[in-house]
C-alpha positions, 0 to 999 in steps of 0.5 A, spaced: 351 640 317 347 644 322 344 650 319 347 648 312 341 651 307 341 647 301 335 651 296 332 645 290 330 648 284 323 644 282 319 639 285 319 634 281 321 627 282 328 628 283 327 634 286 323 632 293 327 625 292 334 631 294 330 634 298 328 629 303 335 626 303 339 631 305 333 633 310 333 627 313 341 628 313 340 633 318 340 640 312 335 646 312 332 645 305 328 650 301 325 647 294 322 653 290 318 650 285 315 655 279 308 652 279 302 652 284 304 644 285 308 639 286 309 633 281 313 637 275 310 633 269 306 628 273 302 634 276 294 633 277 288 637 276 280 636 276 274 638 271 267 637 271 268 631 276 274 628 272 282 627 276 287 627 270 294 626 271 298 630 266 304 626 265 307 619 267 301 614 267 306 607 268 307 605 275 313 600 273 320 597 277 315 597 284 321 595 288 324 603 286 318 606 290 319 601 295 325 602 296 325 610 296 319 610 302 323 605 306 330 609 306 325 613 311 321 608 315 316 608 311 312 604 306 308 606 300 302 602 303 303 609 308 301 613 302 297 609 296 294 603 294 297 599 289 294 594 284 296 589 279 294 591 272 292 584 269 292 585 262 299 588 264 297 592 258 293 592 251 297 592 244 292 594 238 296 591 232 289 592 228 282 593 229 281 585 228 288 582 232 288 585 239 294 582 244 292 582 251 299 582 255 297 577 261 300 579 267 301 571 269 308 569 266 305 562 265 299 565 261 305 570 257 309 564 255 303 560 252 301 566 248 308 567 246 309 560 244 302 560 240 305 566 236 311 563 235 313 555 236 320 556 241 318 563 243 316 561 251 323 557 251 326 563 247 323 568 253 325 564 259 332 565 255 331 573 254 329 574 261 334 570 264 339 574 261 335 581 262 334 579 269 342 580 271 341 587 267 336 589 271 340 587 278 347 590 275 344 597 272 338 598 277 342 596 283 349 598 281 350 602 275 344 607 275 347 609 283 353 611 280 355 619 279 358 617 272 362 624 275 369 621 273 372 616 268 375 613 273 368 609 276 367 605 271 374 603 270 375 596 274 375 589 272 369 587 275 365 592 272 368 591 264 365 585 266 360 587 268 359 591 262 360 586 257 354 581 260 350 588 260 351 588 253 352 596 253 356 596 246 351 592 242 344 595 240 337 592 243 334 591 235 340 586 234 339 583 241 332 580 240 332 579 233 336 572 236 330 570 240 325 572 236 323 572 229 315 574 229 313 581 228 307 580 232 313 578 238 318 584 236 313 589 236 311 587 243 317 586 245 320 593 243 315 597 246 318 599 252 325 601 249 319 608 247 320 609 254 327 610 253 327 616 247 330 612 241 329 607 236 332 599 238 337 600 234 340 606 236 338 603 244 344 599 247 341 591 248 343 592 255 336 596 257 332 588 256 331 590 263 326 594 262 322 588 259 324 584 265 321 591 269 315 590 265 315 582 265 317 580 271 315 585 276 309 587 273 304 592 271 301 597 277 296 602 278 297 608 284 289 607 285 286 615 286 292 616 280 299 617 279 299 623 282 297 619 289 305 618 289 307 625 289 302 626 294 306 621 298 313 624 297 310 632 298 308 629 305 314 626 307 319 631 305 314 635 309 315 631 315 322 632 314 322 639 315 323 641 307 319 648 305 317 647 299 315 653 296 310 654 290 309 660 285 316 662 286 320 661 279 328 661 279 330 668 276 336 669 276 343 666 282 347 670 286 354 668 284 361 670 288 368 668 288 366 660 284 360 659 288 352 661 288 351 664 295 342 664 292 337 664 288 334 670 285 326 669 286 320 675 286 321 677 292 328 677 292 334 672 294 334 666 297 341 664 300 344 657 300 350 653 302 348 649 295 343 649 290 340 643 286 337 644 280 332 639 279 328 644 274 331 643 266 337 643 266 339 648 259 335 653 262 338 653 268 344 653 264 342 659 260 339 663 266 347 662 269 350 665 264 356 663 259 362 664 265 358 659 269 355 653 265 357 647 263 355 646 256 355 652 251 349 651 246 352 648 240 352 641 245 346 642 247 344 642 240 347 635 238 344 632 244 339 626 242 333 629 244 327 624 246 320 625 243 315 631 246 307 629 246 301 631 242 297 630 249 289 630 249 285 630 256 278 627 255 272 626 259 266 621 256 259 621 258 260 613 257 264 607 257 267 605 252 268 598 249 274 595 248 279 599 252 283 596 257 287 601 261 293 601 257 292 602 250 298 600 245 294 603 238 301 599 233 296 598 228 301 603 223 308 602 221 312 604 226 319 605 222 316 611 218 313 615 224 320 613 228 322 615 222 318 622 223 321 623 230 328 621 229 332 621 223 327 627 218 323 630 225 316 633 222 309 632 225 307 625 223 304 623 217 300 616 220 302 616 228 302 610 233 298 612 239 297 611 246 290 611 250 289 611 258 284 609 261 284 609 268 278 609 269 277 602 266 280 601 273 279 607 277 271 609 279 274 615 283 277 618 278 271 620 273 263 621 275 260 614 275 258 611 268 263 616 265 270 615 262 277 619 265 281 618 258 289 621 256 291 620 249 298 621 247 302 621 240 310 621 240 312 626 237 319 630 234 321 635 239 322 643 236 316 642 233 311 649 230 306 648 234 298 650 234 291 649 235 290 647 228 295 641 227 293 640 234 285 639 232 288 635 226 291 630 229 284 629 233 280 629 229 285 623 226 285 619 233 278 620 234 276 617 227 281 610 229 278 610 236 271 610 234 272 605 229 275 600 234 271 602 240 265 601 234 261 607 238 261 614 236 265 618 242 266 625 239 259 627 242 259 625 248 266 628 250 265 633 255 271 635 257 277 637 252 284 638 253 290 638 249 297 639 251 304 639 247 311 643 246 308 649 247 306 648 254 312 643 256 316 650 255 311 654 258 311 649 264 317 648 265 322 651 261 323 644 257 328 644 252 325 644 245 320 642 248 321 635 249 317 631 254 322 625 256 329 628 256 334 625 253 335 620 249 338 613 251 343 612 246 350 610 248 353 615 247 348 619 252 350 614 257 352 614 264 358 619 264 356 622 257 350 625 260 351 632 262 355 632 268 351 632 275 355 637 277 357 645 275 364 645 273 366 651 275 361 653 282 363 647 286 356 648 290 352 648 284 348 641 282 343 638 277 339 632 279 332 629 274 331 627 267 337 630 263 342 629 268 344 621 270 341 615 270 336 618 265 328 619 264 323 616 267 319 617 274 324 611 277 331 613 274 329 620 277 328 618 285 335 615 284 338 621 281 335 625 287 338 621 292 345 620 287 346 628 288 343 629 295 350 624 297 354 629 293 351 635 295 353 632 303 360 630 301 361 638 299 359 640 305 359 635 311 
């Protein structure tokens, strides 16, 4: 394996994940990432004393991160600080009924059990069930390649398959343990993350309720990015080159193999290549002969949403926000019903708000509020200023009246970000933020392939391959790919 060069297409999660393996497997590694930093979708940047981090604001599954820096001697404490988010996170449901999800599981069982009577019971018996689901899918399921039929096909794994209820959806799954609206809302909520509504998600994906639950919320203090920042300098350490402002152009493709990549400045070599860049675009710069999927399967592909995404610095703090924000305060099934089924902008959103700052003094001038807003939205959407603005001015009315302060006037500083941008940043395919959705039939080897089928050296890696969106499912895909790529060329 000396002097094999391998070459990584983007320095996202899954693309530092890669490169840091087989680096540390002994290969010569290049990333070439078209941006001017690393992090893909979790980039960072600073304005007016303000640090904001452009995407992943949930620090969930703990134990992943954990175990990434531990593959290489190290500890996430090597890098950044951890701190337990309690509450976990906030759940406008009205601006008179607010519910704080207390990180203490005793403190979540009474407040269960004070919305429900039976339901502190019913929750110690969904967690007992999503807790295996978490075991099997994280530990096993999530780590297989999915490249062939043939790794799922034995008893112990259909059984296995069985108890993670992948054939029934998540909707009629926690409908047997609860009857309160108040606790479905609640306890449907990570299933957003997933990219699909409950009833088109398979039941076996409780295990991000025992993710959220169990394991607990926490916060990277210094910000999300503190996290890339981290895997950038231990790639580093493993002697990855990663260069910025250098965007995939083109490949150099001879008898079934890429022998480089085509970059401002001419081509890089390689024994393989990896794409942890979005992966139809990838596709369309190969060239109809060497790509996996034409356009027709990529438009049947089950999109999750993009975002209408606003980065605001206060000159105040605001009351009432806790540092995860769930505004449910709408009716879910029309604006899900705007993302999915009939996809336009949404007439009455839900809505997200951040505000680290609540926990973070760092991150925003002293007395000063770091605040990110986000409103799932269909992917392929027009995109312009105008409707930008509109969906503004909306979610400042709703913020102002729960906060009972005025905020408009004491914003001085204001970005939106959404389709346009995701594609211009990152080629994202009609402008999506979160990959594909979970659906079960977008799932394990109904994924797109992590390998080319028909250049034996030619991999993809990240949120639209195997296992799936997310920050903690793209550090597993890395390592997935790079043992692929290293039983090609080992």
């Amino acid at each position: 394996m000396k002097n094999k060069k391998v070459i990584v297409i983007g320095a996202g999660f899954s693309g530092l994940s890669t490169a840091t393996e087989l680096a540390n497997k002994g290969y010569e590694v290049t990333i070439v990432e078209k941006n001017e930093q690393a992090g893909g979708r979790a980039r960072v940047f600073q304005e007016k004393g303000f640090t904001f981090d452009m995407g992943p604001s949930w620090y969930w599954m703990p134990d992943i991160f954990d175990n990434y820096f531990a593959r290489f001697g190290k500890k996430t404490a090597d890098y950044y600080t951890l701190k337990r988010l309690d509450p976990s996170y906030s759940v406008i449901l009205s601006d008179k009924e607010v519910v704080d999800m207390p990180a203490d599981y005793g403190a979540l069982r009474e407040l269960f059990e004070s919305i429900e009577p039976g339901a502190a019971n019913a929750l110690d018996r969904f967690l007992d069930q999503a807790a295996y689901k978490y075991k099997v899918g994280i530990q096993e399921f999530v780590w297989k390649p999915s490249v062939k039929i043939t790794e799922f096909l034995s008893l112990r794994i259909l059984v296995d398959a069985l108890r993670m209820d992948v054939f029934s959806s998540f909707y009629s799954h926690v409908r047997k343990f609860f009857k309160s609206e108040t606790l479905l809302k609640l306890m449907e909520f990570p299933i957003l993350f997933l990219g699909a509504i409950s009833q088109n998600t398979p039941a076996m994906y409780s295990l991000m309720n025992y993710a959220e639950i169990k394991l607990g919320t926490w916060y990277p203090m210094g910000g999300m990015h503190k996290i890339v920042q981290g895997m950038v300098d231990l790639a580093i350490s493993k002697g990855v080159n990663i260069q910025y402002n250098s965007e995939v152009t083109g490949f150099a493709i001879e008898a079934g193999q890429v022998k480089g990549v085509k970059v401002a400045g001419g081509i890089l070599t390689a024994d393989a290549v990896v794409a942890s860049a979005d992966y139809h675009h990838v596709e369309t710069l190969l060239g109809d002969a060497h790509r996996n999927y034409d356009e027709a399967y990529w438009d049947k592909r089950v999109m999750a949403p993009s975002s209408l995404l606003f980065y605001l610095g206060i000159n105040k703090r605001l009351p009432r926000l806790k540092h995860h924000n769930l505004f449910f305060d709408r009716d879910f099934s029309v604006h899900s019903h705007e993302i999915y089924t009939d996809p336009m902008w949404p007439s009455d959103p839900l809505f997200y708000a951040s505000a680290p700052s609540v926990t973070d003094p760092s991150i925003a001038p002293e007395g000063c509020e770091n605040l990110f807003l986000l409103i799932p939205v269909a992917p392929n959407l027009e995109d312009t200023q105008e409707v930008r603005e509109q969906y503004f001015d909306q979610l400042m009315d709703r913020l102002e009246q729960f906060c009972g302060v005025s905020i408009r006037d004491s914003i001085v500083y204001k970005r939106s970000y959404a389709h346009q941008d995701f594609m211009g940043d990152y080629h994202a395919f009609k402008g999506n933020a979160y990959g594909l959705a979970n659906t079960l039939m977008q799932t394990a080897i109904l994924k797109p392939s992590l390998k080319n089928k028909h250049l034996k050296n030619m991999f993809y890696t990240g949120q639209l391959t195997v296992p799936g969106p997310g920050v903690p499912p793209s550090l597993i895909s890395g390592i997935v790919v790079a043992k692929e790529v290293d039983k090609l060329l080992n």
